[in-house]
VOZA-132452 format. One line per 3 residues: number of its first residue (from 1); their letters; for each residue x, y, z of C-alpha. Coordinates in pm, 1 decimal, m for minus. Layout:
REM residues N
NUM = A = X Y Z  ...
This chain:
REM residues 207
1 = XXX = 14548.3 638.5 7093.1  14728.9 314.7 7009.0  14689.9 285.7 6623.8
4 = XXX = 14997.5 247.2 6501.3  14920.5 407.8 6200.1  14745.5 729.5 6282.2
7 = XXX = 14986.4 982.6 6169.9  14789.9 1307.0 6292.9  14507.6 1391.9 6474.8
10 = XXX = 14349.6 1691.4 6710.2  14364.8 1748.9 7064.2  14351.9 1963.7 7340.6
13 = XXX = 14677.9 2080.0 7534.0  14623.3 1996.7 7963.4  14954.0 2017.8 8055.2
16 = XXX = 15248.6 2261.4 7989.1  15555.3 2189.1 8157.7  15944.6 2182.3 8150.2
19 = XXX = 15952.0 1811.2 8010.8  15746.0 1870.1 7728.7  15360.8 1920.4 7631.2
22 = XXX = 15077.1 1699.7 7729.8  14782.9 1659.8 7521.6  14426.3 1469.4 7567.6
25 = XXX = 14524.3 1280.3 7307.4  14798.7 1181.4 7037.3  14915.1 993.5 6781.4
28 = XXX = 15297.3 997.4 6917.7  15432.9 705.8 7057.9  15661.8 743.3 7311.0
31 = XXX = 16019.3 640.7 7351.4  16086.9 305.3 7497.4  16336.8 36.0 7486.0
34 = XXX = 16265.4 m76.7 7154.2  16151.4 264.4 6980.3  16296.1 610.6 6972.0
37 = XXX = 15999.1 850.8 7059.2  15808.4 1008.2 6790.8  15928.7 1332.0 6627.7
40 = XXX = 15691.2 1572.7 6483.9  15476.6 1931.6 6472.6  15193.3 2050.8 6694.0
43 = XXX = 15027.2 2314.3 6537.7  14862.9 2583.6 6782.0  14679.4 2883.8 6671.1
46 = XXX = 14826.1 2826.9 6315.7  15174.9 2784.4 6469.3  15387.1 2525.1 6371.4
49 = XXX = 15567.9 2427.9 6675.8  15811.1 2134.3 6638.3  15865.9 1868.7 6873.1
52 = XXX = 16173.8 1672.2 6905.1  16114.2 1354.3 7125.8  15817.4 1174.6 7282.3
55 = XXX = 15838.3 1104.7 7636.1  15632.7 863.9 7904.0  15654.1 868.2 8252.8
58 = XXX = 15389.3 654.0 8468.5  15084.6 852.7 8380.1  15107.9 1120.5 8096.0
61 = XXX = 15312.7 1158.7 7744.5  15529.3 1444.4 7625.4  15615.4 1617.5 7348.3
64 = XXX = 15909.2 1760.9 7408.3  15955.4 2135.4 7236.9  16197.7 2382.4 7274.8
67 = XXX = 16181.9 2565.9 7585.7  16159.4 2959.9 7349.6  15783.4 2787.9 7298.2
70 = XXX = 15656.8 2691.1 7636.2  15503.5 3072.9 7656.9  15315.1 3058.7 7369.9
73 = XXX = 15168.0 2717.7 7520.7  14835.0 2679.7 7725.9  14612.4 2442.7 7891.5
76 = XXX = 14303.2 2410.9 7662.8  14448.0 2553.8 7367.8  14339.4 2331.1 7065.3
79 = XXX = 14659.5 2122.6 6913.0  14703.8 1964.6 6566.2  14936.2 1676.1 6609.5
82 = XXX = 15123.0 1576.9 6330.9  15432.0 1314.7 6344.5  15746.8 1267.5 6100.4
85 = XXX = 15574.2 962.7 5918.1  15903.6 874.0 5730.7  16080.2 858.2 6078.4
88 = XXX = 15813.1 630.4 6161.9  15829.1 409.8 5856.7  16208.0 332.7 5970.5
91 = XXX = 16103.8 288.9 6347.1  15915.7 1.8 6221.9  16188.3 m159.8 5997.6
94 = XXX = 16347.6 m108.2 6299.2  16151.1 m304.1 6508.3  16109.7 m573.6 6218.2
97 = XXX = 16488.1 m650.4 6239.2  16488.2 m641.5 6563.2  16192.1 m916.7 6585.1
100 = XXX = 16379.5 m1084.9 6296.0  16703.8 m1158.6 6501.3  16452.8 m1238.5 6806.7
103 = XXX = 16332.3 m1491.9 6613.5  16656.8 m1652.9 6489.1  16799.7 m1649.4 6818.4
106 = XXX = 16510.7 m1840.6 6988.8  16530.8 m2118.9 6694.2  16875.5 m2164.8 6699.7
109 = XXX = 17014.8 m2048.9 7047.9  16724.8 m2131.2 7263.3  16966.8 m2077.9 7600.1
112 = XXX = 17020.3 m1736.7 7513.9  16842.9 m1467.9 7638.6  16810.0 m1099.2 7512.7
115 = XXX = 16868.2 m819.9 7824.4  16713.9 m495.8 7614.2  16817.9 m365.0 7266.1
118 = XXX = 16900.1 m86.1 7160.0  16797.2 72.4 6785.6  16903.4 353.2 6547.5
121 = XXX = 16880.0 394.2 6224.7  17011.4 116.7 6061.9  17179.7 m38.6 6303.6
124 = XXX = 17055.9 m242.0 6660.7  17197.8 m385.9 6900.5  17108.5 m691.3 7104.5
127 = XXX = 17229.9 m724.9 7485.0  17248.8 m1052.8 7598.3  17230.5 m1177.8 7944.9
130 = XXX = 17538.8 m1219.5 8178.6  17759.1 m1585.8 8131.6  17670.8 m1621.0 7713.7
133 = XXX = 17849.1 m1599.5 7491.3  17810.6 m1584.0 7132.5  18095.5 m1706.4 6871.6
136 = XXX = 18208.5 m1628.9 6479.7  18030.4 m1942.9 6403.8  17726.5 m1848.3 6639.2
139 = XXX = 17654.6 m1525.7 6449.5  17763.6 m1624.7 6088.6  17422.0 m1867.2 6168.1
142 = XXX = 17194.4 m1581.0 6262.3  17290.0 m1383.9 5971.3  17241.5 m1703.1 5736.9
145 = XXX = 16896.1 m1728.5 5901.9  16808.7 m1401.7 5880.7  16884.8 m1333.4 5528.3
148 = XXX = 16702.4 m1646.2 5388.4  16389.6 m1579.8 5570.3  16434.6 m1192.3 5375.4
151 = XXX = 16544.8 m1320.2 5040.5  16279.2 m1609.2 5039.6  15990.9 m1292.8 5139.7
154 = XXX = 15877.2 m1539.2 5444.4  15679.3 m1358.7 5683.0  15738.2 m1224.0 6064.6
157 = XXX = 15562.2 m1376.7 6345.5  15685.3 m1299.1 6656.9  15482.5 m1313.2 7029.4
160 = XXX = 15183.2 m1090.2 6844.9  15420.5 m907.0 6592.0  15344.1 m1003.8 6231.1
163 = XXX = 15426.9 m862.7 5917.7  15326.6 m1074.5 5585.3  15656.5 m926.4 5393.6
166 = XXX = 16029.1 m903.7 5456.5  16164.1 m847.9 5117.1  16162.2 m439.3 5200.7
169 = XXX = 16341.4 m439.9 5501.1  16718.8 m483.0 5371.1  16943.1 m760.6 5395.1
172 = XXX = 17228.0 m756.4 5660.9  17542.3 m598.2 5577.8  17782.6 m613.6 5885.2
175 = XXX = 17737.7 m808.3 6220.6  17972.7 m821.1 6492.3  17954.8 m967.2 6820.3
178 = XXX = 18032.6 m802.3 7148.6  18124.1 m937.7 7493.2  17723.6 m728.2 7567.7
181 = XXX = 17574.9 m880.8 7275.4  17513.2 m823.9 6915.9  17576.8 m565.7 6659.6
184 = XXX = 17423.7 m514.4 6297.5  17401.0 m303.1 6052.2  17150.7 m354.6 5791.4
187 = XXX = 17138.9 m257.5 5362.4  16907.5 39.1 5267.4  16536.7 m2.6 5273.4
190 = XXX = 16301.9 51.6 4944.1  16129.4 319.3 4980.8  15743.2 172.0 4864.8
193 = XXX = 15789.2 m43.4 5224.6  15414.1 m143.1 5304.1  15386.1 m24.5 5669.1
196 = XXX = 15040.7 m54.8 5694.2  15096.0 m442.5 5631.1  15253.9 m470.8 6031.7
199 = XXX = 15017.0 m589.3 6282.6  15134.3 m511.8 6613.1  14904.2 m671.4 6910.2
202 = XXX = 15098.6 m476.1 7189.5  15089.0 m71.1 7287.6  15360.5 m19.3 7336.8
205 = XXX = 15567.2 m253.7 7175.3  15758.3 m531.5 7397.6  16002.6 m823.7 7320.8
């Protein structure tokens, strides 16, 4: 299931194993380089079973559990899946700031060229390849740009990324720079952020 903002749904457990659970079906989206994987509950039999991380390898998705519940677990067994939709909510501010500084970089700094990122909470980081270098002046630039395009509520369009709002996704408060790349920490979020407002053409999501 790719909508983005499905936040439960039913399904069938066909796979118990030592890296997690795998479902038919699910509304958890799995770890990759710009998203942590989806936390959450699967409900079985009117047990709530958390799950901790979401998991892909080249063919099925995980839930990872705690290993205590893997005997209560079986193929067939019907399975409520519910995620952690505030953990969710910041996943995607996440991903806005990262698209934000995507952005910025590509206007201004053409030359350079992101490796991967990396995101947490409120902070990301931004490798950039080998032989670049970015300077005081370089960043103090990005931030500028950055912060206008929040204060000034201008949309996000970024290679089939768009969000119509940026005025809930917090200004930023430190940035450093890094012989790898980019650091930044970003101001608290309000808490009425209008998720549902994200479009998001990809599954999963790329740079």
């Amino acid at each position: 299931m790719n909508d983005l903002f499905l936040t439960e749904c039913l399904s069938f457990i066909i796979n118990v194993t030592d890296k997690g659970i795998v479902c038919s079906k699910t509304v958890a989206l799995p770890k990759n380089n710009l998203y942590e994987g989806d936390r959450g509950i699967l409900t079985v039999n009117r047990i709530r079973i958390p799950f901790t991380d979401t998991k892909k390898n080249s063919s099925s998705i995980y839930h990872v559990v705690e290993p205590d519940f893997l005997n209560d677990l079986k193929n067939g067994l019907e399975v409520r899946i519910e995620i952690d939709i505030k953990r969710r909510k910041q996943q995607i501010i996440n991903l806005l700031r990262v698209y934000l500084f995507l952005m910025a970089i590509d206007f201004l700094y053409p030359e350079i060229k992101i490796k991967n990122t990396h995101v947490k909470k409120d902070e990301i980081c931004l490798k950039i390849t080998k032989n670049k270098v970015l300077s005081l002046n370089n960043i103090e630039k990005i931030s500028i740009f950055i912060n206008d395009i929040i204060s000034k509520n201008q949309p996000i369009n970024y290679k089939g990324n768009y969000m119509p709002s940026t005025s809930y996704i917090g200004n930023i408060k430190t940035i450093k720079t890094r012989p790898e790349g980019i650091i930044a920490k970003f101001n608290n979020t309000q808490d009425n952020f209008p998720w549902y407002l994200f479009y998001n053409s990809h599954s999963p999501f790329i740079l």
